[in-house]
BATOR-673303 format. One record per atom (N, C-alpha, C, O): x, y, z. Coordinates in steps of 0.001 Angstrom, whole numbers, padded with zeros to 6 digits, always signed. Example, Ala and Ser with C-alpha at 12.3 -4.5 7.8 and 13.67 -1.06 7.14 Angstrom:
// BATOR-673303
+013190-005690+007800+012300-004500+007800+013200-003300+007800+014236-003319+008465+012850-002250+007080+013670-001060+007140+012900+000030+007870+013409+001138+008039
***
This chain:
// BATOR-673303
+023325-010238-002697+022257-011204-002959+021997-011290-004459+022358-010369-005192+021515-012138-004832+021158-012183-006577+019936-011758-007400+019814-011580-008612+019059-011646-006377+018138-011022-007099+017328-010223-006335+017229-010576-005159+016540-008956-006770+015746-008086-006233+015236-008837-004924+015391-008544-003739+014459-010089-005636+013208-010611-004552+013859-011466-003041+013230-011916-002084+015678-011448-003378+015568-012408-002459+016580-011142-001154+017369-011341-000231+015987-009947-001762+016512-008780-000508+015522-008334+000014+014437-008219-000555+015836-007927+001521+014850-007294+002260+013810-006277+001427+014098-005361+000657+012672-006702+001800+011144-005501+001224+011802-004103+001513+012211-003607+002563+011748-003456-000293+012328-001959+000406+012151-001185-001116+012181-001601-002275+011976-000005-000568+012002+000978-001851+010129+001163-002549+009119+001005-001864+010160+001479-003848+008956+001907-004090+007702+000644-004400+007668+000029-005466+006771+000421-003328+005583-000832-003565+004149-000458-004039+003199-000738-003308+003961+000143-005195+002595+000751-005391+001542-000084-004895+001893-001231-005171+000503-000114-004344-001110-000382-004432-001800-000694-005601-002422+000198-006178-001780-001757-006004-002352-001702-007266-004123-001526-007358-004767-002250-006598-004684-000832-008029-005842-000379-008310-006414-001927-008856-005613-002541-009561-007488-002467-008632-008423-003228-009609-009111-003044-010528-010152-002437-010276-008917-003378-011693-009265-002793-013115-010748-004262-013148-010666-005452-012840-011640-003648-013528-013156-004112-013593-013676-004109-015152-013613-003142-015911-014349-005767-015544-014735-005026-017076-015820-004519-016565-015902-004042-015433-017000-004625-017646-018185-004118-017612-019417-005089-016348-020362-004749-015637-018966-005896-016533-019535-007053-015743-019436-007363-014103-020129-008045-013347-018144-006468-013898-017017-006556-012728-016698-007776-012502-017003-008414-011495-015953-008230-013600-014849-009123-013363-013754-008637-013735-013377-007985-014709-013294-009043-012827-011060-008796-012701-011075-008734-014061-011369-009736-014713-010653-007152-014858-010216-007219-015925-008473-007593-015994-007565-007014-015399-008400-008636-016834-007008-009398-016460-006008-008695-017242-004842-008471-016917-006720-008316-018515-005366-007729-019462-004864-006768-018742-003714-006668-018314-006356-005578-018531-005785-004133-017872-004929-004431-016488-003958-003716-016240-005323-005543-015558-004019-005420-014719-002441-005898-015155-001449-005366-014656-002386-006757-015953-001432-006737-016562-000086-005657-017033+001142-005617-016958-001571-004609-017709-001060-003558-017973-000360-002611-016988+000669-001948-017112-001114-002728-016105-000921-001845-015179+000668-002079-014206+001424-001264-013677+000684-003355-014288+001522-004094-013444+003150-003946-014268+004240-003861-013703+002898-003948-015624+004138-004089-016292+004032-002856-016389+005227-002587-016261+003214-001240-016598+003903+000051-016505+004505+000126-015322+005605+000678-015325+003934-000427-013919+004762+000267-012662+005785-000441-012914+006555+000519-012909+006601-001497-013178+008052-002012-013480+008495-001162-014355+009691-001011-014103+008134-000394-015425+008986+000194-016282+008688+001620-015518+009580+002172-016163+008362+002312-014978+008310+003373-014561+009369+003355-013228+009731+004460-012824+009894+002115-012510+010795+001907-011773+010339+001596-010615+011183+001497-009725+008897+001348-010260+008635+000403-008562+009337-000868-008587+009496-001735-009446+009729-000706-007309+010309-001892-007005+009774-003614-006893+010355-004688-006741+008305-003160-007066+007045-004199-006522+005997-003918-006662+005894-002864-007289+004785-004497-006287+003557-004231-006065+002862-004957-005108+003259-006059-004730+001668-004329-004608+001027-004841-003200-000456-004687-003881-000914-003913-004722-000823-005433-003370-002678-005812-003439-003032-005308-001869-002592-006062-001002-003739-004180-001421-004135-004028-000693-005263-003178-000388-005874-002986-001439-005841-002551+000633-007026-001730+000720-007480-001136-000623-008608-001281-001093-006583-000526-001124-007330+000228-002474-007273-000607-003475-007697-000223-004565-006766-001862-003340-007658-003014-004691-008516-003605-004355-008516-004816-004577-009787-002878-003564-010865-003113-002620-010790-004568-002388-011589-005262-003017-009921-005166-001550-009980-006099-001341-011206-006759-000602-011672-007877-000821-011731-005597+000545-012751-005907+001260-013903-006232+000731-014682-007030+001253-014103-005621-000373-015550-005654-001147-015238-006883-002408-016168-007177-003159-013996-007501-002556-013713-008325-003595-014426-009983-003366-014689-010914-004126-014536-009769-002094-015161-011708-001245-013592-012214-001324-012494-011690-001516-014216-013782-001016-013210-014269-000729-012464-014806-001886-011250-015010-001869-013287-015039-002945-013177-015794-004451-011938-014863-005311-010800-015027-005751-013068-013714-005213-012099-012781-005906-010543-012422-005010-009459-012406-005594-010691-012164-003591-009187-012066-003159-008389-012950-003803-007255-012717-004222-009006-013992-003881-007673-015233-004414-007660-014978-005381-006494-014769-005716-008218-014865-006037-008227-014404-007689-007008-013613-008149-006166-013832-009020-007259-012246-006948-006466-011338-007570-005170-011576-007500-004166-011296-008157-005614-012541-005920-003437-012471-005520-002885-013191-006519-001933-012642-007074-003320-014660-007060-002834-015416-007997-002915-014369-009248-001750-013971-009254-003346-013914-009948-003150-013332-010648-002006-012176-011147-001387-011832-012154-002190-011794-009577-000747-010461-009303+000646-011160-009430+001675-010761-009975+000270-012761-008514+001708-012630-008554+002693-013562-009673+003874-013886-009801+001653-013711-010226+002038-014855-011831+001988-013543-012546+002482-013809-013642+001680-012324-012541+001947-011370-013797+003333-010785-012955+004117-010242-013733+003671-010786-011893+005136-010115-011188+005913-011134-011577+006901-010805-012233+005737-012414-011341+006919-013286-011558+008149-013005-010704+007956-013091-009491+009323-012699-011089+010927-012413-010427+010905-010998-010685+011437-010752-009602+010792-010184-011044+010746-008984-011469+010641-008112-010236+011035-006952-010357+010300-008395-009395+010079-007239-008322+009457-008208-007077+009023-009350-007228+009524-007512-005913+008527-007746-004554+007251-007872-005162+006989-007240-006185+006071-008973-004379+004705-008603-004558+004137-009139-002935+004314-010250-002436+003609-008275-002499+003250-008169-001268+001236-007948-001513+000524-007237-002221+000990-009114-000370-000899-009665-000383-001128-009680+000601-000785-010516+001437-002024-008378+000789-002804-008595+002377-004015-009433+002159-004763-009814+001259-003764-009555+003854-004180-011007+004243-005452-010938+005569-006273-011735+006023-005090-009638+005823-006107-009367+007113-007588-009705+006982-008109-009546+005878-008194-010081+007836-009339-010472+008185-010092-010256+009214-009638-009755+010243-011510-010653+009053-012255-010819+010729-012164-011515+011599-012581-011332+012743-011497-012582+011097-011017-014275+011788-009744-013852+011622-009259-013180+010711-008965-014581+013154-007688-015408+012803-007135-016343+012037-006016-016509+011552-008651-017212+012019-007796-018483+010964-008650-017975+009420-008816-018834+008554-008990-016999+009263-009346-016730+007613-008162-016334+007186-007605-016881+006234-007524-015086+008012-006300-014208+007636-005314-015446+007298-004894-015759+006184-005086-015989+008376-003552-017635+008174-003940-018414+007208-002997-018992+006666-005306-018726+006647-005521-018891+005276-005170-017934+004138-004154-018396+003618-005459-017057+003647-005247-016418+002903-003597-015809+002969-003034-015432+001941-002872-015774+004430-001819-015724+004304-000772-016795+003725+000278-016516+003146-001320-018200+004027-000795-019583+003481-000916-019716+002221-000032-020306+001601-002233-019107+001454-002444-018877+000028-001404-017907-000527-000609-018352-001355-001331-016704-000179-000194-016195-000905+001124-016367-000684+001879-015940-001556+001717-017031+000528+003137-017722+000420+002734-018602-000427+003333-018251-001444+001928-019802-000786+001877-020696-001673+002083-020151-003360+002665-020684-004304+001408-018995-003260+001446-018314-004717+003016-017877-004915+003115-017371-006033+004165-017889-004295+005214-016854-003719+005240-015799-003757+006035-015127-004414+004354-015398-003041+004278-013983-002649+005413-013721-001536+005533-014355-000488+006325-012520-002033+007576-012216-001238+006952-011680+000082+007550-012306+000956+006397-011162+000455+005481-010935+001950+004240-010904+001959+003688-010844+000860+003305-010938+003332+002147-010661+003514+001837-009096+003990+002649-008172+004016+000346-009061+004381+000412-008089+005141-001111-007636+005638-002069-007853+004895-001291-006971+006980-002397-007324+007231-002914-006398+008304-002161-006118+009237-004096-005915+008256-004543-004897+009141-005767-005718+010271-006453-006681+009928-005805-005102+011551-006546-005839+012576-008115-006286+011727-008454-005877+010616-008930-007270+012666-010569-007178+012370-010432-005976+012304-009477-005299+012684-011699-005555+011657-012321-004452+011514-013956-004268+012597-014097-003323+013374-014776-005119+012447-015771-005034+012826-015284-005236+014668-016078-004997+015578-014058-005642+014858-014444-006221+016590-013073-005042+016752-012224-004792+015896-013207-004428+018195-012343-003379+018597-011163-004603+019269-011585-005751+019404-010152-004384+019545-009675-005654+020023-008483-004668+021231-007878-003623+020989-008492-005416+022391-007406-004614+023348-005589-005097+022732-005593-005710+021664-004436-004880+023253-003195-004597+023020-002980-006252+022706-002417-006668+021694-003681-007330+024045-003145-008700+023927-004124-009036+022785-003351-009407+021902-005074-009104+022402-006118-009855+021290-005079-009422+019899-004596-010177+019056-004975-008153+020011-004667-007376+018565-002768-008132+018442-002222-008550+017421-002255-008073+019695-000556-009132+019289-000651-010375+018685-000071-010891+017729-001888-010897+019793-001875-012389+019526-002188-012905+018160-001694-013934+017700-003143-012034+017460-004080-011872+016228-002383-012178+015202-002054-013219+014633-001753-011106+015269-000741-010609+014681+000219-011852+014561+000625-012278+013480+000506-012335+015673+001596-013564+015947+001354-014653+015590+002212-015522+015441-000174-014836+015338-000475-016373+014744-000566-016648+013123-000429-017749+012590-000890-015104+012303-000130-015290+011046+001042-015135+011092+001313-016010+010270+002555-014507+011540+003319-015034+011295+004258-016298+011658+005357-016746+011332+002997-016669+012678+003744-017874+012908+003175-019172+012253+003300-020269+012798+002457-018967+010892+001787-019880+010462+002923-019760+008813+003114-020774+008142+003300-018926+008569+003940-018490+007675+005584-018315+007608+005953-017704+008610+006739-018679+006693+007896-018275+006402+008041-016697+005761+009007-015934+005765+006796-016556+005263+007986-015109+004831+007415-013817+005584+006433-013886+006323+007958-012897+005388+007802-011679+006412+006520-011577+006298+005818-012231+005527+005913-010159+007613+004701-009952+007607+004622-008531+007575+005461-008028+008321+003852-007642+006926+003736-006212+007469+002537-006096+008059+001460-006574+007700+002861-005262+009221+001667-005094+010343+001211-003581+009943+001954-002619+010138-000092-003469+009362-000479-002095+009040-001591-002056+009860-002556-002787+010083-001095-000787+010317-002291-000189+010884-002856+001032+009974-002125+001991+009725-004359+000948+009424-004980+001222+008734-006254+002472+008949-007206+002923+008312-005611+002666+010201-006848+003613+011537-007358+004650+010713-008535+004982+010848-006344+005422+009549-006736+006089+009003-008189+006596+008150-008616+007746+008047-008691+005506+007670-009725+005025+007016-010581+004041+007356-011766+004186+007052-010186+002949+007995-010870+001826+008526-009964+001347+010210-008744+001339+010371-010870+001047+011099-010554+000012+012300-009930+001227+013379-010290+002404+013343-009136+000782+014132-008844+001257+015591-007064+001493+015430-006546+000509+014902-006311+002336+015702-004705+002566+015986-004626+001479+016541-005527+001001+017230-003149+000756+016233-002368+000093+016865-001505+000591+018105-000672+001483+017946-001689+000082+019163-000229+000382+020256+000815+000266+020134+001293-000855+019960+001420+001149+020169+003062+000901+019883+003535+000084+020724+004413-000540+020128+003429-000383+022099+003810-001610+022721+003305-003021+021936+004051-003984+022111+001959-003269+020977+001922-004056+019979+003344-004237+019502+004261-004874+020019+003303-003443+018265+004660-003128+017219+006098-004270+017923+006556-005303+017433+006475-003555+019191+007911-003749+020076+007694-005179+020411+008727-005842+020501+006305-005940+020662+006538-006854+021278+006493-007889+020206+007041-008927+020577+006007-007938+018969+005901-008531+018053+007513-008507+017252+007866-009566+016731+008112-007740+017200+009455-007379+016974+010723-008079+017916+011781-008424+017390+010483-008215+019208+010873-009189+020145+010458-010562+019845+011347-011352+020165+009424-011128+019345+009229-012390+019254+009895-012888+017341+010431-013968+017090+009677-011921+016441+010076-012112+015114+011222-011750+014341+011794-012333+013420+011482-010398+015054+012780-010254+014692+012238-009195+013464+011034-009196+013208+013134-008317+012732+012967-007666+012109+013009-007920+010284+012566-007242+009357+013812-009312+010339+013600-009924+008969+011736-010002+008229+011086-009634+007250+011572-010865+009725+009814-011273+009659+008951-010457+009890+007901-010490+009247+009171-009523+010861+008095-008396+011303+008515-006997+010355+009683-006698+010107+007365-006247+009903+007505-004946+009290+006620-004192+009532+005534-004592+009952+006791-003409+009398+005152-002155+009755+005230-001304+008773+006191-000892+008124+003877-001040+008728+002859+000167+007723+002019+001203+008782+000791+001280+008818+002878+001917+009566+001827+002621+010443+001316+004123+009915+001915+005154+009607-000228+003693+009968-000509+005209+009430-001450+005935+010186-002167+006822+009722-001433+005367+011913-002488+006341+012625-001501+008097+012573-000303+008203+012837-002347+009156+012202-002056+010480+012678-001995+010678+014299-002773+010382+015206-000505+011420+014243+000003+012084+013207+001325+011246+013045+002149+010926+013902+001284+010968+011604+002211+010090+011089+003752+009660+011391+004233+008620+011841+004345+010920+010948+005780+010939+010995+005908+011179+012725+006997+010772+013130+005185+011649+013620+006174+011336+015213+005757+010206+015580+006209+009759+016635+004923+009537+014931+004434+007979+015619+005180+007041+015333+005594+006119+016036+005459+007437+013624+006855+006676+013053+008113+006825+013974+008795+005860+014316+008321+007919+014289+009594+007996+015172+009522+007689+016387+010629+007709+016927+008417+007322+017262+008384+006626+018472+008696+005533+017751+009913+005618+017590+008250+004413+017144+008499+003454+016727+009686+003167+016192+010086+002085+016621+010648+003822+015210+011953+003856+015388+012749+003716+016583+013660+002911+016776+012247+004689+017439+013022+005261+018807+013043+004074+019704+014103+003556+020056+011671+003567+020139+011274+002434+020889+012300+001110+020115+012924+000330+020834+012334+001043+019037+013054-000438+018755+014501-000121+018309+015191-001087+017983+014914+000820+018270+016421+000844+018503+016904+001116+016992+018039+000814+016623+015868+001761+016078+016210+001322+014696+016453+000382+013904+017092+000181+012872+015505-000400+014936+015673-002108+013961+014736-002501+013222+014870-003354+012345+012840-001439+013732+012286-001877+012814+012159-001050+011703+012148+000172+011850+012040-001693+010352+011677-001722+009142+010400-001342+008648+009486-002143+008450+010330+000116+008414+009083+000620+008524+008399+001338+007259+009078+002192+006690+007123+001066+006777+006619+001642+005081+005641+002784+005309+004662+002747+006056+006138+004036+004388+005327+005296+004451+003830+004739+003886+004002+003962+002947+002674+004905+004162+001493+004622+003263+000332+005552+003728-000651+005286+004420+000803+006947+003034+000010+007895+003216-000030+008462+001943-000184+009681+001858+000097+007687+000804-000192+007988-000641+000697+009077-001463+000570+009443-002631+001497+009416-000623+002736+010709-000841+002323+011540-000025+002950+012556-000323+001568+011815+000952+001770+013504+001582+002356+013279+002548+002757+014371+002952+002701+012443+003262+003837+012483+004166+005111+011852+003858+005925+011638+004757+005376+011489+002439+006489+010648+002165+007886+011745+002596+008564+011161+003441+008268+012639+002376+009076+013393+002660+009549+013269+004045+010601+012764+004438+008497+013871+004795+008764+013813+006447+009398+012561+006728+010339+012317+007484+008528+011593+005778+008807+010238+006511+009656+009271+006388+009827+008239+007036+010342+009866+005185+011697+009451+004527+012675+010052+005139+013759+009478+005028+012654+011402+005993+013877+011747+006793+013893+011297+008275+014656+011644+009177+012628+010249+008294+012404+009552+009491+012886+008108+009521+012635+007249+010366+013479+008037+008643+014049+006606+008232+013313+005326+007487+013697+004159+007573+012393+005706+006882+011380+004665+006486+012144+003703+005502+012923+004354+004806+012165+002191+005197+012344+001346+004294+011762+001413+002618+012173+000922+001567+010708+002203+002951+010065+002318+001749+008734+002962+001722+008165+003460+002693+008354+002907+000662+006374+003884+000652+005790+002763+000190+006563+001879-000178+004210+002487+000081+003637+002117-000545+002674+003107-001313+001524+002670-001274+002753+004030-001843+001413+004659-002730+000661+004389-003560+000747+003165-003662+000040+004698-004161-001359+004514-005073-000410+004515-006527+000647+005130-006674-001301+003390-007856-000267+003418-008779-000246+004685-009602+000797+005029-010158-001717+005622-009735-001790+006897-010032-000778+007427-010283-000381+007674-011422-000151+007708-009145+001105+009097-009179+002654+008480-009298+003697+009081-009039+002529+007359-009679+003769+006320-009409+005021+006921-009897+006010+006892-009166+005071+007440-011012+005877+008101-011979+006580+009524-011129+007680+010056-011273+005358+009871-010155+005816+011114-009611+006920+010402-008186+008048+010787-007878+006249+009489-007662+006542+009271-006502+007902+008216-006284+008509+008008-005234+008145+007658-007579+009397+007256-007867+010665+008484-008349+011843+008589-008009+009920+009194-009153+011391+010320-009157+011471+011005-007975+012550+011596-007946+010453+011308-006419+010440+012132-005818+012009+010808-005104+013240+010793-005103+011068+010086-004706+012087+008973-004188+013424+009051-004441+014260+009296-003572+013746+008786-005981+015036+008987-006244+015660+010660-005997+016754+010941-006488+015080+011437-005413+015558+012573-005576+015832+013008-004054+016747+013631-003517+014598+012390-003568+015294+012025-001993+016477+011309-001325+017011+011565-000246+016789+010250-002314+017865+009357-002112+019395+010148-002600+020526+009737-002337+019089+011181-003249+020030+012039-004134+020391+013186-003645+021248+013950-004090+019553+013335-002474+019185+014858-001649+019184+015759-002574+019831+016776-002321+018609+015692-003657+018329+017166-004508+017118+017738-003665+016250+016865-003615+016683+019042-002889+016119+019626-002222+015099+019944-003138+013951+019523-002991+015521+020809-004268+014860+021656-005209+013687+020612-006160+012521+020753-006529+015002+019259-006325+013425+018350-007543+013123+017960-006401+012801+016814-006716+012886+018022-004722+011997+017104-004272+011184+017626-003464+010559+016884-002707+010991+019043-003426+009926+019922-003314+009215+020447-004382+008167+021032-004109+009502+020378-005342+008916+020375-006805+008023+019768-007322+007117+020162-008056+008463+018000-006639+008113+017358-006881+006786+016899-005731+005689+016570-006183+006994+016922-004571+006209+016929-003749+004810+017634-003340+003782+017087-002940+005042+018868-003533+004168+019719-003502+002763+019252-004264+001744+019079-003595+002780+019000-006153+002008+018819-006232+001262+017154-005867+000060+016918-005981+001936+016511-005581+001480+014756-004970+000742+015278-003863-000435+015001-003630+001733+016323-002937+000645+016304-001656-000511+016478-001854-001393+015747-001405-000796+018032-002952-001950+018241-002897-003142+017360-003559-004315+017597-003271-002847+016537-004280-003728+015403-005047-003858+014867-004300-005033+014843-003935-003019+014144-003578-003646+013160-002043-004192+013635-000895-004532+012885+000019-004328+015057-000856-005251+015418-000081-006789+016096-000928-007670+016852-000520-006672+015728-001630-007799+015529-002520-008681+014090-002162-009742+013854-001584-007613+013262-002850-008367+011562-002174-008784+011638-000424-009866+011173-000067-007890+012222+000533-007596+011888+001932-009251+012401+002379-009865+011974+003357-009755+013416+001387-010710+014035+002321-012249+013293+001806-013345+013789+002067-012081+012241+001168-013046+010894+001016-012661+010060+001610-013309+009109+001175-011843+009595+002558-011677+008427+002789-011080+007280+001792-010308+007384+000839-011553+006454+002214-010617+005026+000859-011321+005217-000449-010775+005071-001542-012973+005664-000201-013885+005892-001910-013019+007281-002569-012950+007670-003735-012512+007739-001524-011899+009065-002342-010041+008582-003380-009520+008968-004427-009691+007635-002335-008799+007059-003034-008748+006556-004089-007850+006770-004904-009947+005612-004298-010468+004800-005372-010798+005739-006777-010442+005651-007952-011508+006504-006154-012524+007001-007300-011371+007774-008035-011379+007902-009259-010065+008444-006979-009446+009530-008114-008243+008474-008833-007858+008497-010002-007892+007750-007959-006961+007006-008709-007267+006382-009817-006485+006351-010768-008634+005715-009833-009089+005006-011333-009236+006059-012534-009116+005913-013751-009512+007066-011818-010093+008397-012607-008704+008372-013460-008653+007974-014624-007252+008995-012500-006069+009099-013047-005360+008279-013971-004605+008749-014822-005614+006907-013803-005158+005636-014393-005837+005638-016173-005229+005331-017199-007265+006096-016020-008440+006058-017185-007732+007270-017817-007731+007438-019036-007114+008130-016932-007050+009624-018062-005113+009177-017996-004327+009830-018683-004755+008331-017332-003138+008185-018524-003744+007508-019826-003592+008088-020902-004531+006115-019758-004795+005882-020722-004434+003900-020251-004608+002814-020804-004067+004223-019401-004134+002383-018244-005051+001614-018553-004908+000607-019247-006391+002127-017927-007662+001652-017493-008616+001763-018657-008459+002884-019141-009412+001179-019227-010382+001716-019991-011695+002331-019405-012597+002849-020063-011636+002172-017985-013102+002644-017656-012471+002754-015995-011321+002483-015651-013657+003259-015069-013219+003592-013893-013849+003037-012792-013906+003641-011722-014459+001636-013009-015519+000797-012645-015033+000530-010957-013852+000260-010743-015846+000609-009997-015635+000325-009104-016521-001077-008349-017207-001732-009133-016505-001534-006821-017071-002361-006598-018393-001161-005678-018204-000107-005070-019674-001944-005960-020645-000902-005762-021060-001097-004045-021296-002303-004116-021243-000849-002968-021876+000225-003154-020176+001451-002728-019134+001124-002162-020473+002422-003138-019424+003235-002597-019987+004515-002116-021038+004914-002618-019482+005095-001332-019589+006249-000641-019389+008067-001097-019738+009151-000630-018639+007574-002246-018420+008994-002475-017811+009030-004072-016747+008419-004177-018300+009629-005286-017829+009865-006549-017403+010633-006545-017764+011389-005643-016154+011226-007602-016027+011961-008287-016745+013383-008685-017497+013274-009653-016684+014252-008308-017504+015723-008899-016945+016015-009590-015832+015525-009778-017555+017157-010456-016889+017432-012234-016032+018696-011206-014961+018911-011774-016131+019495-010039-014872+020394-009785-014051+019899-008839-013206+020707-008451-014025+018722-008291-012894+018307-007518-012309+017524-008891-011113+017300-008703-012837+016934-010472-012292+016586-011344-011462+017545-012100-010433+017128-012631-011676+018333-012167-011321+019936-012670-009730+020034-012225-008743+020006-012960-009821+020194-010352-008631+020682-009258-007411+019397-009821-006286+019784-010136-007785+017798-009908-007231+016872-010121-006901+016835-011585-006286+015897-012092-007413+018092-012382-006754+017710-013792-005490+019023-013931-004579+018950-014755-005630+019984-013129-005096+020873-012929-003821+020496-012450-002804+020720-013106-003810+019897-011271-002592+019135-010348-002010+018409-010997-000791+018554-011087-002662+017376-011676-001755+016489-012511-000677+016968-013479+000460+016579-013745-001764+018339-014071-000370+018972-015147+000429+019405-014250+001565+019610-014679+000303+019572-013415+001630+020335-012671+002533+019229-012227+003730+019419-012439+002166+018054-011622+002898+017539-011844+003994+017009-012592+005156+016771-012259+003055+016805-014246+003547+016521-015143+004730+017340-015382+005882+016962-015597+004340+018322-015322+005067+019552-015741+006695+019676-015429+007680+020022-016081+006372+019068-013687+007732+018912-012985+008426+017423-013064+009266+017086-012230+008069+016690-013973+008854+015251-014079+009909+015873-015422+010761+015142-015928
***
């Protein structure tokens, strides 16, 4: 094929963080910034999703950001825009908005506020991609927000789309054997993304995954772990792993504010971000000794790149 964007979604898709000025508006330079280090650090792409608080962004700002993301990606890589919603026809809007932007996929996690049974939650699923040409990733997000997906979901949506169009992000626990029912069940046809921020990327890379999506924080780590997985060096990819896990189980034990708060934190102390501004209200800051454990980890990381 001729170029990155026009091959199957695969390899490293960071999360891009939302950089806020003082005012909280989309600071445009700092994503910029941010967007052209993960290309030179070697992601393959970038995704706008849960942790560029999309939920708390409205509807103004979602569009905002996606147009923004994907005029600073250009050809350079995948850029993947979730699209999920409380409505069916909000999500097939905002999904029609970012194919219009060319965004190389969508992607999209159930309502949140309404519990939905196996047929509501397919049907939900089938009417953005059938409103849309380019692929869809179906994340289930149970982790932090909404209800597990059924794996009879997944199979039957995969029967109607095919594996070009359909993709999954499954992250109900416990991760890696749910991933492998889902392998197992579709015959190895579907196309499936680790997004557990690195602590299960390992497991879940010898489970056959297409790719990770992680946080842009550790990007640097989680691209050499990648390549070292792809290389089977054992030694750099327990080296390397070890300390990612333990930083993301740092974030894991806040929830998505825990994601937020350390990743901006990390981004502000490479020197990315100028500030660590979030959308208010949030649930959980930063403490000066879980800041401490996260400055500790990082050198170790560092240490091992």
């Amino acid at each position: 094929m001729s170029s990155l964007t026009e091959q199957p979604l695969h390899g490293v898709l960071p999360v891009l963080q939302t950089p806020f000025t003082d005012d909280r508006r989309i600071d445009v330079t700092t994503l910029h910034r941010e967007i052209d280090w993960a290309f030179e650090v070697g992601a393959d792409g970038v995704v706008v999703a849960m942790v560029s608080e999309i939920l708390r962004l409205g509807d103004s700002g979602r569009r905002e950001l996606a147009r923004l993301v994907c005029e600073a990606v250009g050809r350079r890589g995948f850029t993947v825009i979730s699209v999920g919603a409380e409505s069916t026809a909000t999500a097939i809007d905002y999904a029609r908005h970012a194919e219009g932007l060319g965004a190389s996929a969508v992607m999209a996690i159930p309502p949140v506020a309404t519990a939905l049974g196996g047929d509501a939650t397919c049907e939900y699923f089938a009417a953005i991609a059938r409103s849309i040409a380019i692929p869809l990733v179906v994340q289930d997000a149970s982790s932090y927000v909404g209800a597990a997906i059924d794996l009879s979901v997944y199979t039957r949506l995969l029967d109607e789309f095919g594996p070009e169009r359909i993709l999954f992000k499954p992250e109900a626990s416990p991760l890696g054997p749910n991933l492998s029912k889902l392998r197992d069940a579709t015959g190895g046809t579907a196309r499936i993304f680790e997004g557990s921020g690195g602590i299960n990327l390992v497991d879940c890379y010898r489970r056959g995954i297409a790719g990770t999506m992680p946080g842009t924080d550790l990007l640097d780590g989680i691209v050499a772990l990648w390549r070292a997985l792809e290389a089977g060096d054992d030694e750099r990819v327990y080296g390397l792993s070890l300390p990612v896990c333990a930083l993301v189980a740092l974030q894991l034990q806040a929830g998505l504010d825990g994601f937020l708060a350390i990743e901006k934190y990390l981004l502000h102390k490479r020197g990315l971000f100028p500030n660590t501004h979030q959308i208010e209200p949030v649930g959980w800051t930063l403490d000066a000794e879980t800041q401490a454990e996260v400055d500790r980890l990082f050198a170790r990381l560092q240490a091992a790149l």
